[in-house]
Every structure is written in structure tokens, then in C-alpha cells.
C-alpha positions, 0 to 999 in steps of 0.5 A: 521535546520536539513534535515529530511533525517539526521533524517530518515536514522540513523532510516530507515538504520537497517531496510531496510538493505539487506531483509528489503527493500523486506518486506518493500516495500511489507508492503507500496505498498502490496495494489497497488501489490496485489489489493484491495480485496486480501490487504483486505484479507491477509498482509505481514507479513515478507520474510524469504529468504535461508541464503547462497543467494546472494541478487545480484543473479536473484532469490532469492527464499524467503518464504512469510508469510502473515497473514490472516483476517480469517483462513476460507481465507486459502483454497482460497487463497492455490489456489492462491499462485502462482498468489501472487508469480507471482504478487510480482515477477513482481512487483520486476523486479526479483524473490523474492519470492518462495512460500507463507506461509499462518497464521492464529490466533496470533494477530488479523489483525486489528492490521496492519491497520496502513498501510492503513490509511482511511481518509474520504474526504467530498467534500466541499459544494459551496453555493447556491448563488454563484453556480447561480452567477458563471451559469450566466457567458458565459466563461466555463474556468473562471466558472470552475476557480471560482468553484475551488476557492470556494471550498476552502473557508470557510463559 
């Protein structure tokens, strides 16, 4: 049996070498960095940084292209290009980016969704019967121990 990871990095290895690990961190963490509404509004699309910078160097001054919902996103969001630039810089530790390059049109959003997969969890039910067997019982820490195994069994 092989590691995953003998699999994954001969794969991963191209991508992330340099820049790419800039844009693909953005990619996977871009809700957590930005918040909910702004990931709503706007991805990461790439970073394109000035050919002679070092990527060991303080600053390294990328151009971020993010791609809109809707170009009627462009005006709010020219405003708040330097909080965007703020955000991904503190998140780096560094200064990655310089400024932000907003585009609308081309392929439609809808397409990255696959960044943000949305799983609908329900809640699992507990019957009835023993929702009042599992009340009748004094000790809470047991209580809560029952209805934590119930949720997990199937009727």
C-alpha cells in the first residue's frame, strides 16, 4: 500500500512551486480570509507578481485578479481594494499583494463553486420513545451520553 502523500506531490509539486502556493492558499482559504459576503461576491482567480522579485524578499508586491459575480460588484468593491489587500497581507504574515484587479464577464462564477462545496446536514431525529426514556433518568452526564448514541443509530 503507497502514502497518498507518493501520490499527491508528484501532482501538487508544479503547481505550488514559487507563486502557486500564494494562489492556492488563496483559493482554499479565500472564505476564511475575506469573510462570507465578500467570498460571495468576488474569487481569486490568480496573482501575477513582477518577474525580478524574490519570493524570500518582505514584499512581494502581486497584482490580484479576482473575479466578480457581477460587474454591478465593481464599484463596491474599487472602494474596497485596499481592505482586500490589507486582509490577504495580514493573513500571509507578509506583503503579498499590491493591489487588486477586478474582472467581470468571461466565464461565469458559478464555475468555481467547486471551492465551496455546500453539504446540507440534517440533524438526525431521536424517536420519541426514547427522547422519554432517556428524560426519566436523574444523572444529566449519562442523559447526554444516550442521546449522543442515539443520533447515531438508524431506524
Amino acid at each position: 500500500m503507497k502514502k497518498i502523500e507518493t501520490l499527491v506531490k508528484p501532482l501538487t509539486q508544479q503547481a505550488l512551486v514559487g507563486d502557486g502556493y500564494y494562489i492556492a492558499t488563496l483559493m482554499l482559504d479565500w472564505r476564511k480570509i475575506v469573510g462570507e459576503q465578500l467570498s460571495i461576491i468576488a474569487r481569486p482567480e490568480k496573482i501575477i507578481f513582477p518577474k525580478k522579485k524574490q519570493l524570500l524578499s518582505a514584499a512581494l508586491e502581486g497584482n490580484l485578479h479576482l473575479r466578480l459575480s457581477h460587474s454591478a460588484f465593481a464599484i463596491e468593491l474599487s472602494f474596497q481594494e485596499e481592505l482586500i489587500t490589507e486582509k490577504v497581507n495580514v493573513y500571509f504574515g507578509k506583503e503579498v499583494i499590491d493591489r487588486v484587479t477586478l474582472k467581470h464577464g468571461g466565464k461565469p462564477l458559478e464555475t468555481l463553486d467547486s471551492f465551496y462545496p455546500t453539504t446540507v446536514v440534517t440533524p438526525p431525529q431521536i424517536s420519541s420513545d426514547i427522547l422519554k426514556a432517556v428524560n426519566q433518568i436523574d444523572n444529566i452526564e449519562l442523559q447526554q451520553a444516550l442521546l449522543s448514541l442515539a443520533k447515531h443509530i438508524k431506524f
